[in-house]
C-alpha positions in Angstrom: 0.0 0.0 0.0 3.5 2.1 1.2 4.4 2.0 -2.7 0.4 2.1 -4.2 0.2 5.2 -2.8 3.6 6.7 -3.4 3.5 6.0 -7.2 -0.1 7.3 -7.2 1.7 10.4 -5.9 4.0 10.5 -8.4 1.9 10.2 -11.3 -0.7 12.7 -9.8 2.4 15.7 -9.7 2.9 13.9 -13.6 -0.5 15.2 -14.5 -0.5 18.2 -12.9 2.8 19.3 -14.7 0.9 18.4 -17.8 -2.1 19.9 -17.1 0.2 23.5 -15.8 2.0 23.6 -18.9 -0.8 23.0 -21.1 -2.1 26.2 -19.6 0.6 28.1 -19.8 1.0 27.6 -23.7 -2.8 28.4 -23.7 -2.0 31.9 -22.5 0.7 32.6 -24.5 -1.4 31.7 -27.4 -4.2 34.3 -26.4 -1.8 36.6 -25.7 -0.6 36.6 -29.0 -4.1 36.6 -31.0 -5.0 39.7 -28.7 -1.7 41.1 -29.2 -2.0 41.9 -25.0 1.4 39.7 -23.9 2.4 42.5 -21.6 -1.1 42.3 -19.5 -0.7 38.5 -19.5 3.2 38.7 -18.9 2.7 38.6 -14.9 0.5 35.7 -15.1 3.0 33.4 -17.4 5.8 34.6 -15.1 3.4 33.4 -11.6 2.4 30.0 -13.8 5.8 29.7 -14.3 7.4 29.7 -11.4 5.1 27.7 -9.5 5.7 25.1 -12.4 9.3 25.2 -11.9 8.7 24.6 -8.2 6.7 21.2 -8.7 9.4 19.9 -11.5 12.1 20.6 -9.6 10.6 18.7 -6.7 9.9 15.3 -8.9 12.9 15.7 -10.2 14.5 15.5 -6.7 12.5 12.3 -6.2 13.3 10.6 -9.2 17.1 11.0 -8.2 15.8 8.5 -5.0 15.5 5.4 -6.8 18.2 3.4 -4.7 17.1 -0.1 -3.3 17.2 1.6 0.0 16.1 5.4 -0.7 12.4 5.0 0.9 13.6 3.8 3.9 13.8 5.4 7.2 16.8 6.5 7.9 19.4 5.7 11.3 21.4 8.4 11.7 24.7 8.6 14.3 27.0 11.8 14.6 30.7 11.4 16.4 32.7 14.1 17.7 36.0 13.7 16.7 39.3 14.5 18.4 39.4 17.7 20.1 37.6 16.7 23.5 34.7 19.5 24.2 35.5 21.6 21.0 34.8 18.7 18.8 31.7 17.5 21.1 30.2 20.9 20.8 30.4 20.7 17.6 28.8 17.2 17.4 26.2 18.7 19.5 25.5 21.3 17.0 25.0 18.8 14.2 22.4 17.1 16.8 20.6 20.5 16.4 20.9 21.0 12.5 19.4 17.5 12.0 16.6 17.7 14.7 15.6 20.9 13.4 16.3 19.5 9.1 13.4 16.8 10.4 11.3 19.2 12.2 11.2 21.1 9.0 10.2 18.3 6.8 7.7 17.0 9.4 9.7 14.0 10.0 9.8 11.9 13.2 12.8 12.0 14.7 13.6 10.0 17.8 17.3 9.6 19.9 18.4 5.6 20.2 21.0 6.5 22.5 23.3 9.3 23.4 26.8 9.8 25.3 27.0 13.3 26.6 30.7 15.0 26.9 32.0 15.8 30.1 32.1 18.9 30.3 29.7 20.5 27.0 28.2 18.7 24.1 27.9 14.7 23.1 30.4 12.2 22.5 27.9 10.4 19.8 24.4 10.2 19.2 22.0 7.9 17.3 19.3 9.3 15.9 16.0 7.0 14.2 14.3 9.3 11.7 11.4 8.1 10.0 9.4 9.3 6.9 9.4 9.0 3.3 12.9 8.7 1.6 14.4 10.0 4.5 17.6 7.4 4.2 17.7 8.5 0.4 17.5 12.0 1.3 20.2 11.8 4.2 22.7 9.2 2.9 23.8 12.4 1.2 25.2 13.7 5.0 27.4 10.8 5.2 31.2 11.5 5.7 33.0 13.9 7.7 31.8 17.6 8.9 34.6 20.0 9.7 33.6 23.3 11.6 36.2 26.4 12.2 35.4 29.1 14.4 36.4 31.0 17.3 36.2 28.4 20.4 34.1 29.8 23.1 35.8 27.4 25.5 39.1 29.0 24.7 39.8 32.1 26.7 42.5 33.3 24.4 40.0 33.5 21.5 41.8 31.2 19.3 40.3 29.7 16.1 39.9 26.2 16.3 38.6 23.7 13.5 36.7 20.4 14.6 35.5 17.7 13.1 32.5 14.9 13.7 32.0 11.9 11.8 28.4 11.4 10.5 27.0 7.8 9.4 23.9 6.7 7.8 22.4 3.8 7.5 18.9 2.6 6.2 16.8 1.1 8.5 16.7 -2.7 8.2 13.6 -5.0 7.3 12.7 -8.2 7.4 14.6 -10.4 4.8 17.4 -7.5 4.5 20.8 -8.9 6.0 22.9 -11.1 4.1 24.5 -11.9 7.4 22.7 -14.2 10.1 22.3 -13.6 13.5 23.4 -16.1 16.3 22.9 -15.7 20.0 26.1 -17.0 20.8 27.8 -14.3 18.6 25.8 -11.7 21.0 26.8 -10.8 24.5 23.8 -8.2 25.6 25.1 -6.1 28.8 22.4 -3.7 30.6 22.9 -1.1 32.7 21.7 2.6 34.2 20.9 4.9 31.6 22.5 8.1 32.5 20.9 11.9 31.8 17.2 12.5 31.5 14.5 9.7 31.5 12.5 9.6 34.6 12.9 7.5 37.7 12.8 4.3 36.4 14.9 5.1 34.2 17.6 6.4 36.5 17.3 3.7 39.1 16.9 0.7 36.9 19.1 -1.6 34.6 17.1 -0.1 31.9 19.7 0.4 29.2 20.8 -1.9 26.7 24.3 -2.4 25.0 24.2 -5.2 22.0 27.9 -6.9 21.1 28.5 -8.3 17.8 31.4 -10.4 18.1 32.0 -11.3 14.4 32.1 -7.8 13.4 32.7 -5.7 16.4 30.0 -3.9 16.3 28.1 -2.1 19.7 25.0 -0.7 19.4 23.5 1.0 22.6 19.5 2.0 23.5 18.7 3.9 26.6 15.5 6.5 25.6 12.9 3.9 26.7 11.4 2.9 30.5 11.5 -0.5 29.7 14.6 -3.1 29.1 12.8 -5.1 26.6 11.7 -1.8 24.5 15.8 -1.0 24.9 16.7 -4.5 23.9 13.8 -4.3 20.9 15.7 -1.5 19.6 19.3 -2.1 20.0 18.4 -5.1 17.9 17.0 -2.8 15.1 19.9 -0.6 14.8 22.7 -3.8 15.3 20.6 -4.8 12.0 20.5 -1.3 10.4 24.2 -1.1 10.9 24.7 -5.1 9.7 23.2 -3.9 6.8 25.1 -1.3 6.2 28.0 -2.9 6.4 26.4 -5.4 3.2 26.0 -2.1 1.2 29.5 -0.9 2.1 30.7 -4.3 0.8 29.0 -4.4 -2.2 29.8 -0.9 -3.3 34.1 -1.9 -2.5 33.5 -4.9 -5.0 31.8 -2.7 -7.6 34.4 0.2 -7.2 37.3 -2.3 -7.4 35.7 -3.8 -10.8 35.9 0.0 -12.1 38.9 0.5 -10.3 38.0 3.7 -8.0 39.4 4.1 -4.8 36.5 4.1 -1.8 37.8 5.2 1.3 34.8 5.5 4.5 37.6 6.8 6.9 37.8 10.2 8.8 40.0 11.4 5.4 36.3 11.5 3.6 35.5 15.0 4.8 32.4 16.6 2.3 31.6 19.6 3.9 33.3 22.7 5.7 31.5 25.0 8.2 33.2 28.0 8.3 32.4 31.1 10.7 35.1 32.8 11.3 37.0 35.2 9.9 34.3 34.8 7.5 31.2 32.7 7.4 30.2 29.9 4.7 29.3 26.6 4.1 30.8 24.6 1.4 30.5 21.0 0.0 33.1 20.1 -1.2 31.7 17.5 -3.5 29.2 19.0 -5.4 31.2 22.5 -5.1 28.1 24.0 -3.7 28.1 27.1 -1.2 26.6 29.5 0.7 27.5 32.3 3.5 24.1 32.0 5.4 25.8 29.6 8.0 23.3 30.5 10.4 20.3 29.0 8.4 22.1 26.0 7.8 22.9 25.3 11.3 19.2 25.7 11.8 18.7 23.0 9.4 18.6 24.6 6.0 20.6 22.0 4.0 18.6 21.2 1.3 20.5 22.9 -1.5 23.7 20.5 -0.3 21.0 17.5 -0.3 20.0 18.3 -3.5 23.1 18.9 -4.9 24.8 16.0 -4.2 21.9 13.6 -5.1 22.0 15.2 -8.9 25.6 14.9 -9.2 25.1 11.0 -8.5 22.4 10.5 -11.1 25.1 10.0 -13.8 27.5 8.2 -11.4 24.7 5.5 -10.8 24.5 5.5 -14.4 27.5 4.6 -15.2 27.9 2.5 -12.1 24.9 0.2 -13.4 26.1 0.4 -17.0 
């Protein structure tokens, strides 16, 4: 029914475009029998526009055709080295992306969070759930590097952090090439620390997940109950199982074409610069802006955007 109704969407926007530009060339016929186009100008230029605007918006979603793009997305931000600099800045990304969802009226919900000692987060993971939000976000992936003037630094130095940003779709039954043992579990619980209530606080509510044959720790402390924790520290050990099938699949591919793929903290795609002057650059789609203050607010869109159309003909070629 998920994809009935998103296709029915599709082909609705299809008809309206058709429909929109049937009427503009409608009143650029009139205007030329009447000889009037200067009455009729503002009216082309309002059809117009608001024609663009619905094109431009299929043609975002036509660019989110990956095997994963309509799922919901698990997102994880880690401040890099640097020590309360770097987990401010984590802390700030937290923002940009709580605010990006709010904005899109996606769902947004914490997993788990580790909180710096003395300002900001160590890492955070972050469930957000709505339509294509793993196509739209998988975008974010890589490192983001910030330089400003530290507030935590009484000689007013400029400093540059970094935080590490993953994305990974969220898995489904049926997904994971990989199976699943108990014995290659160990499951600790514990006290979740910061906010949560009571029970939270004074209970072995908190779950960490330990995947022995990969290495991989997942952690889940937002619920009351230790079974809801344990539910989803299972879902994002999967999410990130799954990811790691992706990554594997696109090394084989890029070998086969010969491109390096390197996932490390070297794979930095964005800079966030406010001082001694202020802008926001990705560096792989060489897009940029100096409103730093709306991005940080969540406006990322154009970088979203930007990067999805430069992959169209890399997936292209990639499938070719």
């Amino acid at each position: 029914m998920k994809d009935v109704a998103r296709l029915e969407n599709l082909t609705t926007t299809w008809d309206t475009l058709e429909t929109g530009s049937s009427d503009i060339q409608e009143l650029v016929a009139l205007a030329e029998a009447e000889d009037d186009s200067d009455s009729l100008a503002a009216d082309l230029e309002t059809e117009l526009a608001t024609l663009e605007v619905q094109f431009d918006a299929l043609e975002l979603t036509l660019t989110l055709g990956g095997e994963y793009d309509d799922r919901n997305a698990m997102l994880s931000i880690h401040a890099g080295a640097g020590g309360t600099e770097a987990q401010d800045w984590a802390e700030m990304m937290l923002r940009m992306y709580l605010r990006w969802s709010d904005q899109h009226s996606f769902k947004a919900e914490i997993m788990a969070i580790s909180s710096g000692e003395e300002a900001g987060i160590k890492s955070v993971e972050i469930r957000i759930t709505g339509d294509n939000t793993y196509g739209l976000l998988k975008s974010e992936r890589g490192v983001h590097r910030l330089v400003r003037i530290s507030p935590f630094d009484s000689s007013h130095s400029r400093h540059t952090s970094f935080a590490l940003v993953e994305v990974m779709p969220e898995a489904a039954a049926g997904d994971i090439n990989v199976e699943i043992k108990s014995d290659d579990l160990r499951i600790d619980t514990y006290r979740a620390s910061g906010n949560g209530g009571q029970n939270v606080q004074k209970n072995d509510t908190a779950v960490r997940i330990t995947h022995f044959p990969t290495g991989t720790v997942v952690t889940c402390q937002n619920e009351r109950s230790q079974n809801r924790n344990r539910e989803s520290a299972m879902l994002v050990l999967e999410s990130r199982l799954l990811e790691l099938e992706i990554q594997r699949v696109e090394a084989e591919r890029a070998e086969l074409k010969g491109v390096h793929v390197d996932m490390g903290w070297g794979n930095q795609i964005r800079s966030y610069v406010l001082q001694p002057y202020q802008m926001v650059k990705d560096l792989r789609a060489n897009v940029e802006t100096s409103d730093t203050s709306a991005v940080l607010d969540g406006d990322i869109d154009e970088f979203v955007t930007a990067y999805l159309r430069s992959q169209v003909g890399t997936s292209d070629e990639a499938v070719a």
